[in-house]
LOLUM-425586 format. One record per residue: x, y, z of N, C-alpha, C in turn; residue in three letters; residue number from 0. Coordinates in steps of 0.1 Angstrom, whole numbers. Layout:
REM residues N
((X,Y,Z),(X,Y,Z),(X,Y,Z),"ala",NUM)
...
END
This chain:
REM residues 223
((168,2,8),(169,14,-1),(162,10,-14),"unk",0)
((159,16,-21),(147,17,-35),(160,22,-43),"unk",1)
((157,17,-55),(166,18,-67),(154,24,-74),"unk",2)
((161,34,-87),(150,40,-95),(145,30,-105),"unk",3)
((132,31,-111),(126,26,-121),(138,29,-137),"unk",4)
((133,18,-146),(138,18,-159),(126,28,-170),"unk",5)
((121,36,-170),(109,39,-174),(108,32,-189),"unk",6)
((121,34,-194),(120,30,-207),(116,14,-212),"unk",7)
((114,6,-204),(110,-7,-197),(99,-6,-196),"unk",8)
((91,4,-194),(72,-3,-185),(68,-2,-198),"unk",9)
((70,2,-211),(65,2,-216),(45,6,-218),"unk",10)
((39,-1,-227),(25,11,-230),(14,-1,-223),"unk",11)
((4,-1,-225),(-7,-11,-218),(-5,-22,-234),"unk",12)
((-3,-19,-243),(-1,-30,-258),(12,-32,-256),"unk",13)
((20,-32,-247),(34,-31,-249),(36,-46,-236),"unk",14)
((36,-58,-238),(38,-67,-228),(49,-69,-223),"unk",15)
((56,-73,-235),(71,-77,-231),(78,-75,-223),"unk",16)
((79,-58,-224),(90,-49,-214),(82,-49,-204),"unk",17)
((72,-54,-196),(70,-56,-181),(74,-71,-179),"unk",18)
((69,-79,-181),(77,-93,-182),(88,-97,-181),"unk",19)
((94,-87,-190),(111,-89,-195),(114,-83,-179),"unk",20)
((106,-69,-173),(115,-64,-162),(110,-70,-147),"unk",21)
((100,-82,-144),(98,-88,-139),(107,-100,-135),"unk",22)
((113,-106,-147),(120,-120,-149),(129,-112,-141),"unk",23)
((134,-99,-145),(147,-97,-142),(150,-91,-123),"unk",24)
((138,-85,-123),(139,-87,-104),(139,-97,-102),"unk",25)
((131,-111,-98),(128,-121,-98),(147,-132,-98),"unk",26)
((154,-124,-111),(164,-133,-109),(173,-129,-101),"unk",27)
((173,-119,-97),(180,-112,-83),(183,-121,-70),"unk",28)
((167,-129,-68),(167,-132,-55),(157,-127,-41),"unk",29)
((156,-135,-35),(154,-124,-21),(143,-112,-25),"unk",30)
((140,-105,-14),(135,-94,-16),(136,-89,-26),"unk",31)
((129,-82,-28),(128,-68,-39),(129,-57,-37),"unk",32)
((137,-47,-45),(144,-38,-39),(130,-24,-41),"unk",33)
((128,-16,-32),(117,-7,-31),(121,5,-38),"unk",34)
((112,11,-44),(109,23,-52),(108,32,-43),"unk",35)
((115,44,-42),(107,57,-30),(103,69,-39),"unk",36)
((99,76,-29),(90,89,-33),(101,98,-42),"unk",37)
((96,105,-54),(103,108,-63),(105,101,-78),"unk",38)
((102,87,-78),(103,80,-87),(92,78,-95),"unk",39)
((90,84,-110),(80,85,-119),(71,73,-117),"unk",40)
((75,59,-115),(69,48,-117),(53,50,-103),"unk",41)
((58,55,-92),(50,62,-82),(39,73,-86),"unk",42)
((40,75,-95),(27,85,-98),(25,80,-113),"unk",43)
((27,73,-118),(19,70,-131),(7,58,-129),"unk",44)
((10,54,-114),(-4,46,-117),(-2,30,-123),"unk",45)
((-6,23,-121),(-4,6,-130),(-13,7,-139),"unk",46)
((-13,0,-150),(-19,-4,-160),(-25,-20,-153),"unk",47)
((-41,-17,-163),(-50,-28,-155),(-47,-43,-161),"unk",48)
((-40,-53,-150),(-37,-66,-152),(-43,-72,-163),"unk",49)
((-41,-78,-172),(-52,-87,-182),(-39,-96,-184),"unk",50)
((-35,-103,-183),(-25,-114,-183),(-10,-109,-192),"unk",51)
((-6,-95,-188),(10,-94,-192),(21,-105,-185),"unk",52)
((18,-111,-176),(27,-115,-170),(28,-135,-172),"unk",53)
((17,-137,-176),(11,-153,-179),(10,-156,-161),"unk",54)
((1,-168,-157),(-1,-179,-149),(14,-177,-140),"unk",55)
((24,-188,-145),(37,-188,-139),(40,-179,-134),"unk",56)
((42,-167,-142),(54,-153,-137),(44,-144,-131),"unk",57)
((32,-144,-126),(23,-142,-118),(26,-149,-105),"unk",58)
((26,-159,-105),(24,-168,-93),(38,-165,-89),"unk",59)
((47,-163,-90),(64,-159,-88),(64,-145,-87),"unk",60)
((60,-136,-93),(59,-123,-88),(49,-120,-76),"unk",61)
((37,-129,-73),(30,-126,-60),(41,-132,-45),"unk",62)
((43,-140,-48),(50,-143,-40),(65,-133,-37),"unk",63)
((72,-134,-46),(80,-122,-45),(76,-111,-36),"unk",64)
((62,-105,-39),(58,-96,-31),(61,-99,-17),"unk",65)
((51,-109,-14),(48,-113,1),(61,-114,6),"unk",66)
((71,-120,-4),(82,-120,7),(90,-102,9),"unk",67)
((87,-96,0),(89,-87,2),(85,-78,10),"unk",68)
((73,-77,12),(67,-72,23),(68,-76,40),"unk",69)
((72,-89,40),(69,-91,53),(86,-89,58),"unk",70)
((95,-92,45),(113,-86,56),(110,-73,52),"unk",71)
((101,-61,52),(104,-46,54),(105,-44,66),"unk",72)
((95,-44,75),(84,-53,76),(71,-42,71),"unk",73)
((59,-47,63),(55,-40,58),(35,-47,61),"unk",74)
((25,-42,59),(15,-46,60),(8,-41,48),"unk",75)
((16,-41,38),(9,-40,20),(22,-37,13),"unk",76)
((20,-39,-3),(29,-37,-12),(21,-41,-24),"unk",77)
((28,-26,-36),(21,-23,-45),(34,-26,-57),"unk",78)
((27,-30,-65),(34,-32,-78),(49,-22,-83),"unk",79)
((34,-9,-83),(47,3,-82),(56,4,-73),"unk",80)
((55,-1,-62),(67,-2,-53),(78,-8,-54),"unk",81)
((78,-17,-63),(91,-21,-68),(94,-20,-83),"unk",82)
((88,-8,-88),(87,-6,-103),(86,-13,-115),"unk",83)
((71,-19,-109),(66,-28,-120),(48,-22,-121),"unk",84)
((45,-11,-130),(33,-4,-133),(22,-11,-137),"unk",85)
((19,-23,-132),(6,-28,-130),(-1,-31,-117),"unk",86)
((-13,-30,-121),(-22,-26,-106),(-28,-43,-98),"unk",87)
((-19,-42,-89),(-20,-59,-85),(-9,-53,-70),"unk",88)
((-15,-57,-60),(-10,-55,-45),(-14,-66,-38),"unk",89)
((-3,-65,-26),(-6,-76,-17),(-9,-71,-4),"unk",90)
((-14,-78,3),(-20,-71,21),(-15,-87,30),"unk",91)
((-11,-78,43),(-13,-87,51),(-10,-78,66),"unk",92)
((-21,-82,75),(-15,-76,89),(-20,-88,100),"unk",93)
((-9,-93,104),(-8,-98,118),(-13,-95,130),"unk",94)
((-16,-76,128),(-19,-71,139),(-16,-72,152),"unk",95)
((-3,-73,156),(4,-76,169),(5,-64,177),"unk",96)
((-4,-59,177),(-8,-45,192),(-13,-50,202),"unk",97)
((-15,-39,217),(-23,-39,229),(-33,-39,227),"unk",98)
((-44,-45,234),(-57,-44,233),(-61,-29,231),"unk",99)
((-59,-15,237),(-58,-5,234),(-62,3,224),"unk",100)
((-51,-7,218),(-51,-3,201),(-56,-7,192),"unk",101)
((-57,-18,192),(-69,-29,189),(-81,-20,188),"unk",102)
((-85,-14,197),(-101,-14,197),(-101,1,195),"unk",103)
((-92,11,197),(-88,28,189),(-92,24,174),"unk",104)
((-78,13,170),(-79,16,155),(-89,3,146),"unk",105)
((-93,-1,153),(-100,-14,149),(-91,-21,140),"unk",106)
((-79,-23,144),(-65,-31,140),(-68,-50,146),"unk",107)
((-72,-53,131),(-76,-68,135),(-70,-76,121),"unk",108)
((-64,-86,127),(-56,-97,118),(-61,-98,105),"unk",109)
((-52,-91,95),(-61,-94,82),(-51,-109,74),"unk",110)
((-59,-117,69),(-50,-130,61),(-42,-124,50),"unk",111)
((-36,-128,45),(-27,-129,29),(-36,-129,24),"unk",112)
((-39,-116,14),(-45,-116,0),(-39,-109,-9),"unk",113)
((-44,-111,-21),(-35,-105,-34),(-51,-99,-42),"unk",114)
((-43,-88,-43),(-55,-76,-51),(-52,-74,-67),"unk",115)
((-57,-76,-74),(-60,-79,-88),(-69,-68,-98),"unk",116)
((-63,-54,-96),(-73,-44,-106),(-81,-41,-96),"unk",117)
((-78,-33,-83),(-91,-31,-71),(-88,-14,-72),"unk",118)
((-107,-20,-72),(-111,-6,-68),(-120,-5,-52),"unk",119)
((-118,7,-51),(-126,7,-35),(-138,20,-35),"unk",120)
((-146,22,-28),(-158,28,-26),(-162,30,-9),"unk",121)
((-161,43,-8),(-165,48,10),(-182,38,8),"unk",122)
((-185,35,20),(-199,30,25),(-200,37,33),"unk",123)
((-210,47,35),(-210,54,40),(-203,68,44),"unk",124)
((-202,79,55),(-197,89,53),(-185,92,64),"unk",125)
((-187,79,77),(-174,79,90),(-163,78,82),"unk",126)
((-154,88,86),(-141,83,84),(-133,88,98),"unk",127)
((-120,80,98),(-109,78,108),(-98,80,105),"unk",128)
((-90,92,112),(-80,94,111),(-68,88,121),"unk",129)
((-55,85,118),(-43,77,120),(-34,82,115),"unk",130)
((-19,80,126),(-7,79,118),(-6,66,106),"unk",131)
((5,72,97),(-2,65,87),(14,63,81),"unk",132)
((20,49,79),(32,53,72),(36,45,55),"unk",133)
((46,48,46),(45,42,38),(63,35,36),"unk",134)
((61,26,28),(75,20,22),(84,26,14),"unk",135)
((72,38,7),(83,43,-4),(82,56,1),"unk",136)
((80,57,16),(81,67,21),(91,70,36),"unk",137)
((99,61,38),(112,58,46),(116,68,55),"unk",138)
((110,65,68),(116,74,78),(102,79,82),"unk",139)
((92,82,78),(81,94,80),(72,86,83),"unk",140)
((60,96,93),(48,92,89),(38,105,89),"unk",141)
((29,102,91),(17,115,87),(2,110,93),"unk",142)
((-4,116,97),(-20,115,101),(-29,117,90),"unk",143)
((-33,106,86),(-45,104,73),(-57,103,76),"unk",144)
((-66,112,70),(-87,108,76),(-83,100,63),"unk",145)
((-95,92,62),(-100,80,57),(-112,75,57),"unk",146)
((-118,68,46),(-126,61,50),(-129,51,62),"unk",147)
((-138,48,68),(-138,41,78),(-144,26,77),"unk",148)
((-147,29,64),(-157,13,57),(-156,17,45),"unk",149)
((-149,7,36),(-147,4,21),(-152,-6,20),"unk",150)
((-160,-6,2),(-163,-19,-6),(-150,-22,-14),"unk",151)
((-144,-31,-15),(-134,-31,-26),(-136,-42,-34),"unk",152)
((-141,-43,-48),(-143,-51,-60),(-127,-53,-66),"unk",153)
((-127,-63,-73),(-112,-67,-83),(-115,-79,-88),"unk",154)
((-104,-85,-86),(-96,-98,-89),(-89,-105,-84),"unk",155)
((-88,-123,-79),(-76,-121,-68),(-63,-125,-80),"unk",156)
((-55,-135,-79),(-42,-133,-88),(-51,-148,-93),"unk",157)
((-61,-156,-91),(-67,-165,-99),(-75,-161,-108),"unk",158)
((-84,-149,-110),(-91,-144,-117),(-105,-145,-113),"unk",159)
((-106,-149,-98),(-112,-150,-91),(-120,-137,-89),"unk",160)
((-134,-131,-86),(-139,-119,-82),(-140,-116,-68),"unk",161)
((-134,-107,-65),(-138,-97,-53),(-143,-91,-48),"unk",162)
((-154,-92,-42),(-171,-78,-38),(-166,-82,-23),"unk",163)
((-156,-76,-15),(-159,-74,-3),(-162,-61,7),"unk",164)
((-164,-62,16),(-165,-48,21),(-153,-46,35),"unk",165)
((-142,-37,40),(-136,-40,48),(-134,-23,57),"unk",166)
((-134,-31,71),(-137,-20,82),(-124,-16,89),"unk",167)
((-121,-6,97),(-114,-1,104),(-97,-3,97),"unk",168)
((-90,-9,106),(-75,-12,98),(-72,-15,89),"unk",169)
((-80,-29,85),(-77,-31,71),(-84,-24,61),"unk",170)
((-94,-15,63),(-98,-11,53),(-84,4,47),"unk",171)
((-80,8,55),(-70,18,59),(-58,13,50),"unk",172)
((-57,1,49),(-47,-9,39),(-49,-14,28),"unk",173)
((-63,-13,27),(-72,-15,17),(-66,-4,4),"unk",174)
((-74,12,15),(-68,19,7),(-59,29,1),"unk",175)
((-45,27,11),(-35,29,11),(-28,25,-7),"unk",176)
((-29,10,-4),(-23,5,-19),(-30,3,-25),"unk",177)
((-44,4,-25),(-52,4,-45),(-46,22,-47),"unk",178)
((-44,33,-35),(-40,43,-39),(-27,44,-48),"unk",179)
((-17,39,-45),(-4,32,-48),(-11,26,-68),"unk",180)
((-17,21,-67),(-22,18,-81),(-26,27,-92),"unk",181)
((-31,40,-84),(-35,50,-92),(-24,65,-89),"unk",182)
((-16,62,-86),(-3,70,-88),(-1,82,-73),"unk",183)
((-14,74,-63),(-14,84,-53),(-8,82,-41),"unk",184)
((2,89,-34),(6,83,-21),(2,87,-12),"unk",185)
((4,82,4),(-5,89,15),(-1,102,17),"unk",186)
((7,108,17),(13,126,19),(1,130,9),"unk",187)
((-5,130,1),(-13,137,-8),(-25,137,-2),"unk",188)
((-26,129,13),(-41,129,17),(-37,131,31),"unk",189)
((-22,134,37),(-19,136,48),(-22,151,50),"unk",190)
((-27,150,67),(-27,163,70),(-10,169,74),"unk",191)
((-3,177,68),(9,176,66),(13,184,81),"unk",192)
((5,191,88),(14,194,102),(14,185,108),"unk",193)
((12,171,107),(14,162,114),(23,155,112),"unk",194)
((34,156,101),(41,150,94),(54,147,104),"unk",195)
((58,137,109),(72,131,120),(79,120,115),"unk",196)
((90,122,122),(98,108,116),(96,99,128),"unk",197)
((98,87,122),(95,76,133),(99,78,144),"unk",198)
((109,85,145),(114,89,161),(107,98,171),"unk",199)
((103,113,164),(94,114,169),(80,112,169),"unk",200)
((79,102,163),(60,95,166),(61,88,177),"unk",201)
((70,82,180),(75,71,192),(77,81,202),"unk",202)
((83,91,202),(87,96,217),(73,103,222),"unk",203)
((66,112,209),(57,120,212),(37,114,210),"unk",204)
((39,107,199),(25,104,192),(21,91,195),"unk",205)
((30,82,205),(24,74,200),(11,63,206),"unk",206)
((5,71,212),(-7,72,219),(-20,62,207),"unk",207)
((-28,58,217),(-36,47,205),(-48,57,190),"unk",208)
((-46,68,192),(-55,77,184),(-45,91,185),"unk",209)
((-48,99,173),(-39,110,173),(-45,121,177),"unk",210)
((-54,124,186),(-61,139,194),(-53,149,200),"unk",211)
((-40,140,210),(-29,147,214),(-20,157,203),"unk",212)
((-17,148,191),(-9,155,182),(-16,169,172),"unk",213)
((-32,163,175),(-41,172,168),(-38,185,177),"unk",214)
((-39,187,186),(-38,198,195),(-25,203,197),"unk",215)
((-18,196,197),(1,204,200),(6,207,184),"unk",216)
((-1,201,175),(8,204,162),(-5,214,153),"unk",217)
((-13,211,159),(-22,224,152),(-32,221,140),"unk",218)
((-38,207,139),(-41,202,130),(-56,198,133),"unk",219)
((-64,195,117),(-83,193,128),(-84,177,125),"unk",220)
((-89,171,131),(-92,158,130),(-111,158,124),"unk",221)
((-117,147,114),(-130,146,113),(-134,141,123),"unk",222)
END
């Protein structure tokens, strides 16, 4: 379950403290991090662009944080604002544990642990692919999203490291799922909404390696 944001805490982009101060304080919790859901202001305002509010240490302790947080959801990305802390810095990882099937529908291929630092992304080109598509702070649902089908995505990693990569099929889909999450936007805003199911029925009805079937019974157009 997602606990609301403190808004009076995020404080302004000149304002450091109150993200730090509300950082230490998940952090001394423990364990996971408790998730933000849909409805919660901190979800649509977007992060403020990293320039060292947090210092080295409580960086390197809040990335981690993430990851562990992401992987007991179980989750294949997590955004700052997901646990209401309004800076633009996410984490990715997919193990990609599907059938060959699926594999090669969604071009679902093992992406490593990375940490996104101020990313932006850019279509290459004009393919895009549509998928069920679900989120964390969106609990219970999912939805059929077109997409880019090849992103550039530029940043930072959490070393200050630069980022010019370009990423295809699944992970690109993850790519830009949470740099969206950065700029205050969730997937329902780019879902085609007749497609909209709860995990139950995506599993009984949808859950075929491409969504053509659901395009036709629920009434919806695929690119």
């Amino acid at each position: 379950m997602g606990v609301p944001c403190d808004p009076g805490r995020m404080g302004t982009a000149n304002d450091r403290a109150p993200l730090a101060e509300r950082v230490e304080q998940l952090l001394a919790e423990g364990g996971p991090l408790p998730l933000v859901t849909a409805g919660d202001p901190v979800l649509r305002r977007g992060g403020e662009p990293y320039d060292g509010q947090l210092g080295p240490a409580l960086l390197a302790r809040f990335v981690e944080a993430l990851r562990v947080t992401m992987r007991a959801a179980p989750g294949v990305g997590l955004a700052a604002p997901q646990v209401g802390v309004g800076l633009r810095i996410a984490v990715i990882e997919d193990p990609a544990p599907v059938p060959e099937e699926v594999r090669v529908a969604r071009g679902r291929v093992p992406l490593p642990f990375r940490v996104l630092v101020n990313p932006v992304y850019e279509p290459v080109g004009t393919a895009r692919a549509a998928f069920y598509e679900g989120c964390l702070s969106v609990p219970g649902y999912q939805a059929v999203v077109a997409r880019a089908a090849e992103v550039r995505l530029t940043g930072q990693d959490e070393h200050g490291r630069a980022l010019d990569e370009v990423f295809h099929g699944w992970p690109a889909r993850i790519v830009q799922h949470e740099t969206d999450h950065l700029d205050g936007t969730l997937y329902l805003d780019r879902a085609e909404t007749r497609s909209l199911a709860t995990h139950q029925a995506v599993a009984e009805h949808w859950s075929q390696p491409t969504p053509e079937r659901a395009a036709r019974s629920l009434g919806f157009d695929l690119p």
